[in-house]
C-alpha positions as CSV (number, residue, x, y, z in Angstrom):
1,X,5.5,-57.7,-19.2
2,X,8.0,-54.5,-18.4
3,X,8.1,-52.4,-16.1
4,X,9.5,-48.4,-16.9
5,X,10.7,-47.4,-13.3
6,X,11.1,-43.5,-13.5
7,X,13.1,-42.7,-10.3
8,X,14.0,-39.0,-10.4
9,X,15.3,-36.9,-10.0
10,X,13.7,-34.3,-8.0
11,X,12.8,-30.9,-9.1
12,X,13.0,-32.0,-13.2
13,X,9.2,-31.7,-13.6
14,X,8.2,-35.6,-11.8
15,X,5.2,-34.4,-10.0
16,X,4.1,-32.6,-13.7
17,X,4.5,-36.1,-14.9
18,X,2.8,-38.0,-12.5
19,X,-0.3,-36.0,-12.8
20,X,0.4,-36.7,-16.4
21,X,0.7,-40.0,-15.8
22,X,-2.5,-40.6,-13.3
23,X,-5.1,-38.3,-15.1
24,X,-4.1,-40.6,-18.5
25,X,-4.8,-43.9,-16.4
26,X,-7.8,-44.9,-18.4
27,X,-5.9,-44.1,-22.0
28,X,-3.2,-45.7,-21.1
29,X,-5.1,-49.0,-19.8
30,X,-6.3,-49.2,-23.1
31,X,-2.8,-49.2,-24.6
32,X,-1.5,-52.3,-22.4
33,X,0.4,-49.9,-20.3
34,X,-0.9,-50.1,-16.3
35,X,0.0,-46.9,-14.2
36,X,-1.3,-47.9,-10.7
37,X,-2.6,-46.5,-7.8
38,X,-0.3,-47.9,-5.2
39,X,-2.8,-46.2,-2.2
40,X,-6.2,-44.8,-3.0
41,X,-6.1,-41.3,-5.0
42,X,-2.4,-41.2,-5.1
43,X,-0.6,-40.3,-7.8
44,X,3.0,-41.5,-7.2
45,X,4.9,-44.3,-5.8
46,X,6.3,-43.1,-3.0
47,X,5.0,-45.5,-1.1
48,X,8.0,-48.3,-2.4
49,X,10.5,-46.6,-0.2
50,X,8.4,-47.8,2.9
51,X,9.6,-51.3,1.6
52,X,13.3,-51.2,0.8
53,X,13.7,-48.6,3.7
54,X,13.7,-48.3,7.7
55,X,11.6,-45.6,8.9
56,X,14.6,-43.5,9.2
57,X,14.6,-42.7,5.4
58,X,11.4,-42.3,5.0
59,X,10.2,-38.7,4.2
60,X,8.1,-36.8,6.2
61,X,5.5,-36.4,3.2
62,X,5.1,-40.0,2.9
63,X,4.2,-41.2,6.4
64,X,2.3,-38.4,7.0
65,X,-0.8,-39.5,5.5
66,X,-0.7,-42.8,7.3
67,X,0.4,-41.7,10.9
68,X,3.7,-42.9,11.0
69,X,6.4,-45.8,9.8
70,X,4.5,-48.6,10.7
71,X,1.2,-48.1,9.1
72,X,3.5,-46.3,6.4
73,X,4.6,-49.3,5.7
74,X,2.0,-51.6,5.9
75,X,0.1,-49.6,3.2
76,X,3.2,-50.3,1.2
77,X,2.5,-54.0,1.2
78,X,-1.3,-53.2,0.9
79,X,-0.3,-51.3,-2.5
80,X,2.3,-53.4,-4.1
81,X,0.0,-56.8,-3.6
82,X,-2.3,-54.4,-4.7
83,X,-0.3,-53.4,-8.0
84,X,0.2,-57.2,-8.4
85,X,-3.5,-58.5,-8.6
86,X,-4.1,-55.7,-10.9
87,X,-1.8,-56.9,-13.1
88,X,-2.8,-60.4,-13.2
89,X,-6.0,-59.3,-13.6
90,X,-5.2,-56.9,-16.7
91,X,-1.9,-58.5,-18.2
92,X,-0.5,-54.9,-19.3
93,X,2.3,-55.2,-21.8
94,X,4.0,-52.6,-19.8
95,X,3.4,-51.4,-16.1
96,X,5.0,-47.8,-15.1
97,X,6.2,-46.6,-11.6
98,X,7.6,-43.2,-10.5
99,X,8.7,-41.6,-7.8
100,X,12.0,-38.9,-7.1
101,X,12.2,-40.8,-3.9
102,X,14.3,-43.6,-5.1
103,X,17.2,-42.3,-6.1
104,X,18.8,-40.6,-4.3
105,X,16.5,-41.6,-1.1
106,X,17.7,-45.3,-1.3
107,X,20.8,-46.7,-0.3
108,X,22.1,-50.0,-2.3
109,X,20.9,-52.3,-0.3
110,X,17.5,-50.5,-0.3
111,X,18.1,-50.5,-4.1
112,X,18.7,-54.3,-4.2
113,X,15.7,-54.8,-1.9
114,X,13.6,-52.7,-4.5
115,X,15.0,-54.9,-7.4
116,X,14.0,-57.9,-5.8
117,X,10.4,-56.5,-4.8
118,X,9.8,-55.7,-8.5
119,X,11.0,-58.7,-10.0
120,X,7.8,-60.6,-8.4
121,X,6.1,-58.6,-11.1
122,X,8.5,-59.0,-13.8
123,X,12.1,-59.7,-14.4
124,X,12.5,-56.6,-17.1
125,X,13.0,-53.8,-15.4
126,X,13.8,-50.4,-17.1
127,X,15.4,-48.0,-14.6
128,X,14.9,-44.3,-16.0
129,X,16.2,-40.7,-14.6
130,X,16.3,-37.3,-15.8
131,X,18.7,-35.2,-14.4
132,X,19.5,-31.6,-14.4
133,X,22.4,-29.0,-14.1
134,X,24.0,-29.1,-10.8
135,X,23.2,-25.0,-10.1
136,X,19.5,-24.8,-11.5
137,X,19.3,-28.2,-9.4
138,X,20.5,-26.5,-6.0
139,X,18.6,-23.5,-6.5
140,X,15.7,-25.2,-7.5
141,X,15.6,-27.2,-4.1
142,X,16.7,-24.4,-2.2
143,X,13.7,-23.0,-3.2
144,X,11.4,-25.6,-2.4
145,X,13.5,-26.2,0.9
146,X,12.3,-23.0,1.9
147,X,8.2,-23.7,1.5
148,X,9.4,-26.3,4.5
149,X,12.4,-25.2,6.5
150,X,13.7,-22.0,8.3
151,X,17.6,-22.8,7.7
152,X,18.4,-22.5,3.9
153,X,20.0,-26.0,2.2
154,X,23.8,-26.1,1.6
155,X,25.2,-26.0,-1.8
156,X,26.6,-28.5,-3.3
157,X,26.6,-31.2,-5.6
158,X,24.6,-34.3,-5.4
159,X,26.6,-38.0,-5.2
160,X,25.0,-38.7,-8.8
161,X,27.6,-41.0,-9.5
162,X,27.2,-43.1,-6.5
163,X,23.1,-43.6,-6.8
164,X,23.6,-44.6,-10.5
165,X,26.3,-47.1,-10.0
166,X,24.4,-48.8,-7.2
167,X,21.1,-48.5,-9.6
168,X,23.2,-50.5,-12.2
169,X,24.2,-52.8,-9.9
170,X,20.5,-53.5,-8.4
171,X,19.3,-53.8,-11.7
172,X,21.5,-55.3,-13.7
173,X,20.9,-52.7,-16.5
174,X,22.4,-49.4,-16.8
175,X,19.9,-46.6,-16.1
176,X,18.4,-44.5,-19.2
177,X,19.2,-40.9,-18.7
178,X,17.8,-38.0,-19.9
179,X,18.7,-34.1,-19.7
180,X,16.5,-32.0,-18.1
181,X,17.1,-29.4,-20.5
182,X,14.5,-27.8,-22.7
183,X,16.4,-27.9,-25.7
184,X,16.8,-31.2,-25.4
185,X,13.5,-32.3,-24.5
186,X,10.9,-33.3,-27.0
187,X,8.5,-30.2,-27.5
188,X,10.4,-28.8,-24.9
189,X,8.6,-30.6,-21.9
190,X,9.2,-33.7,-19.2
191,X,5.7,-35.1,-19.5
192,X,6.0,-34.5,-24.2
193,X,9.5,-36.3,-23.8
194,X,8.9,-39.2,-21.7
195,X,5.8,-39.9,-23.6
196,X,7.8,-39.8,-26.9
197,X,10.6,-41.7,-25.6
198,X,9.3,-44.2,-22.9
199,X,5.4,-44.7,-24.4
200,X,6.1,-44.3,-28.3
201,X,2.4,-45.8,-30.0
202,X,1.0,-45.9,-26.5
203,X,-0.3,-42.1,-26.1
204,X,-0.1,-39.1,-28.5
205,X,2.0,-37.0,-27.2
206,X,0.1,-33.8,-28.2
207,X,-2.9,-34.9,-26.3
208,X,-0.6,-34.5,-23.0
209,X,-0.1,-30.4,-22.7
210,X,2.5,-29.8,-20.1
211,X,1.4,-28.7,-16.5
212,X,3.4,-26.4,-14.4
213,X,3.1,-27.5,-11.0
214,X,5.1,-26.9,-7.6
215,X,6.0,-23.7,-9.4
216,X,9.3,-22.2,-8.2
217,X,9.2,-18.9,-6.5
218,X,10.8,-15.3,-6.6
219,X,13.8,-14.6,-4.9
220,X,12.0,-12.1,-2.7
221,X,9.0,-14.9,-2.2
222,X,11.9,-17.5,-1.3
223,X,13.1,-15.1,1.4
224,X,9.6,-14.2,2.6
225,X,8.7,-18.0,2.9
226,X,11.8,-18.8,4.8
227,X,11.1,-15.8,7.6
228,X,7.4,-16.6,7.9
229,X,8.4,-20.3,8.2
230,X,10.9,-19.5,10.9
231,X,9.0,-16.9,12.6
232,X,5.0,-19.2,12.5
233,X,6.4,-22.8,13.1
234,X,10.3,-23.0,13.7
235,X,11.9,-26.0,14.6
236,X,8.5,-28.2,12.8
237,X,7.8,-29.4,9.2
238,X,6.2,-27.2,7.6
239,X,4.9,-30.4,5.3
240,X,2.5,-30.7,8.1
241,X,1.3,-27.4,8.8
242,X,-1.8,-25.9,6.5
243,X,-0.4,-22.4,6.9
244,X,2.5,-23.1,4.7
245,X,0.1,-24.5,1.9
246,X,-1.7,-21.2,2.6
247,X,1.1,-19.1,2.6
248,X,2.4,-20.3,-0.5
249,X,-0.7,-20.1,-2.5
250,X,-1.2,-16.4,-1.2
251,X,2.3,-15.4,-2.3
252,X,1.7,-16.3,-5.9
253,X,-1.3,-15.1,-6.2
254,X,0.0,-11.8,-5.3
255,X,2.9,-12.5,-7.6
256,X,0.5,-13.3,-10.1
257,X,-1.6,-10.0,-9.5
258,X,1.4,-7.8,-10.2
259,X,2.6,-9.5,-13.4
260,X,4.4,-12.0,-12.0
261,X,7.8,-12.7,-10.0
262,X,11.2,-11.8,-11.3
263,X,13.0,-15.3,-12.1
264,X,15.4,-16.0,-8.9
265,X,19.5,-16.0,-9.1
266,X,22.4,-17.3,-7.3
267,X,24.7,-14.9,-6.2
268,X,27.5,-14.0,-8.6
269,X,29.8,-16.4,-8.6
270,X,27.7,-19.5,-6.9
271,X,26.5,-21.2,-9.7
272,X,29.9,-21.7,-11.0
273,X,31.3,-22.3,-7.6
274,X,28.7,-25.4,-7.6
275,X,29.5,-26.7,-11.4
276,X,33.3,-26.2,-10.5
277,X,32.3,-28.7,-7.7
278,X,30.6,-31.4,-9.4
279,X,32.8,-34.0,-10.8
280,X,30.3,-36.3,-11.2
281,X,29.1,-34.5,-14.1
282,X,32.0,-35.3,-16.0
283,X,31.3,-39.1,-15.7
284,X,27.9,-38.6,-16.8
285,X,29.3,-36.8,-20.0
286,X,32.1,-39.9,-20.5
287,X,29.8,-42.6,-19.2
288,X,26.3,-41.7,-20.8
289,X,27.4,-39.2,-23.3
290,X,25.0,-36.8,-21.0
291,X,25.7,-33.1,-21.1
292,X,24.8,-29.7,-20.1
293,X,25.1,-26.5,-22.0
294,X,25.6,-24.5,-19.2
295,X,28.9,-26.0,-17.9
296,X,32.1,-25.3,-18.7
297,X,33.8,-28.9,-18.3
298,X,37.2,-27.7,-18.7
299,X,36.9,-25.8,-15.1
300,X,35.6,-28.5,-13.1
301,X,38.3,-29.9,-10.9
302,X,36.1,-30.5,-7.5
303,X,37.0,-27.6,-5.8
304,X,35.3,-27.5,-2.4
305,X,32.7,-24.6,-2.0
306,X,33.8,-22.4,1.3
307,X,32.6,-23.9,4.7
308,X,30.7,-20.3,5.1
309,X,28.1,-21.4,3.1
310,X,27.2,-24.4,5.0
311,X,25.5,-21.6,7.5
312,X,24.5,-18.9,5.2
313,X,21.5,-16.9,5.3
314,X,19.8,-17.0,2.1
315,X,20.6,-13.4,1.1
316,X,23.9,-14.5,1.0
317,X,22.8,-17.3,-1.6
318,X,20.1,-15.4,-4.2
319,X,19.7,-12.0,-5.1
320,X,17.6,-9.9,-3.4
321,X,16.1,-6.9,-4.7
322,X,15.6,-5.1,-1.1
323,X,12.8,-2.8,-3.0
324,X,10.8,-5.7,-4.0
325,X,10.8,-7.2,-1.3
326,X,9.6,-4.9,1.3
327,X,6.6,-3.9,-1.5
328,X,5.9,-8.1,-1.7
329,X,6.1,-8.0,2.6
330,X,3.5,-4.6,2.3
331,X,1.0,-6.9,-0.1
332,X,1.2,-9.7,1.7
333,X,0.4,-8.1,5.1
334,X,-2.5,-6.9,3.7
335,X,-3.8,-9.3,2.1
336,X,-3.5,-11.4,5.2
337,X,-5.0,-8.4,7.4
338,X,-8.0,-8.7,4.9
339,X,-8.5,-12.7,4.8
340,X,-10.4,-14.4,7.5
341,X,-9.3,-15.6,10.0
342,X,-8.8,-19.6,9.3
């Protein structure tokens, strides 16, 4: 028995494949290959950081359900004992876990203390990761920062270097990469690629169409979430508050109504500001022969992005079209005026 332990990275399609991965349980069971339900109707793992973690890296998202660190946790244990008599029970060939928690959410010890969990299971463990260009990455999350958070995330590069080596070094096994990069991906897709690549003969492929979930927003939608977040709940998690969920949901629909969103931009000169920055791309190209078409690798030297933007107002991060914006604030006014009230 293996195990395929897809641990990221964030925003390169993992909930897409999750869904993917949960709605094809029964198919799948019938191949040998187990994708569990570590608590009832979930469709993730994030539940594994409860148990290589203290409470202070756990995400908001996860405890949440449970009511706090505690029961957080002991749901963990609930889950993988659960995972483990399921697999005694079914003898899979190959048992698959995911979550973009454990990547970057883990330190190496929590790493190690995941290893060691798994390997009551099984001794082969397969760590797997897509990653994705540093800039679509940052605006990507700053985008889904603002569904949750008044103050706009920093830019910058992620320590990818640092979370692999420690996942080699939990593991014992170098981590398989892959581009998040639709060119590179098989038909174009996470959940087409992962299926050709990590379940070859388990699934056809063409019976898993791609879903587009946690779509990204506008610019002028980013900015209109981030004032309605600051103005309706400031200083909370917005994870926690229906409104937000609401809020979103209107906002696209509206988007939806008038053909759609313009795709958001960095500022001139940001994104390359941010590739400029990340040297650990350049390992990944040396190391894993893992590359990007959008960086220029001759002009990244680590060059530190200006302190400014560690407090800038996201205007001063993605372009704004003032025009469409104040028409998307007119619609959404309305459309609230004309809801009822919740």
């Amino acid at each position: 028995m293996r195990i395929i332990l897809h641990m990221g990275q964030g925003k390169t399609g993992t909930t897409a494949l999750q869904h993917m991965l949960a709605a094809a349980r029964g198919a799948l069971a019938e191949r040998g290959v187990l994708y569990p339900e570590m608590a009832p109707g979930a469709v993730a793992h994030h539940l594994l950081i409860a148990l290589c973690e203290g409470p202070d890296r756990l995400p908001p998202h996860v405890a949440l359900p449970f009511g706090g660190a505690e029961a957080t946790r002991r749901a963990a244990l609930e889950g993988l004992a659960r995972i483990g008599a399921e697999a005694a029970r079914t003898k899979p060939d190959l048992i698959v876990l995911s979550s973009e928690t454990l990547v970057f959410g883990t330190t190496a010890e929590g790493k190690v203390r995941l290893a060691r969990l798994l390997a009551s299971l099984t001794g082969d463990i397969r760590p797997v990761l897509y990653l994705r260009e540093p800039a679509g990455l940052y605006l990507a999350r700053l985008q889904e920062r603002a569904k949750v958070a008044a103050t706009p995330l920093p830019p910058g590069p992620q320590p990818i270097r640092a979370a692999l080596e420690d996942t080699e070094a939990a593991f014992g096994r170098p981590p398989e990469l892959g581009a998040y990069d639709p060119a590179a991906l098989a038909g174009g897709d996470i959940v087409t690629d992962f299926a050709a690549r990590f379940l070859p003969g388990r699934i056809d492929p063409a019976l898993l169409p791609p879903r587009r979930l946690n779509q990204g927003l506008s610019a002028e939608a980013t900015l209109l979430m981030a004032r309605f977040r600051a103005l309706v709940a400031p200083g909370r998690d917005w994870q926690a508050d229906p409104r937000g969920t609401r809020l979103i949901s209107l906002i696209s629909r509206i988007e939806a109504a008038q053909g759609g969103g313009q795709r958001a931009r960095l500022v001139p000169g940001l994104a390359a500001a941010i590739r400029r920055a990340s040297v650990d791309y350049l390992w990944l190209r040396d190391r894993f022969g893992l590359s990007f078409p959008e960086i220029d690798y001759r002009a990244i030297d680590g060059a530190a992005l200006p302190e400014s933007l560690g407090h800038a107002p996201i205007k001063a991060l993605i372009k704004i079209d003032d025009a469409r914006y104040g028409a998307l604030l007119l619609r959404l006014v309305a459309a609230l005026l004309e809801e009822p009230a919740p």
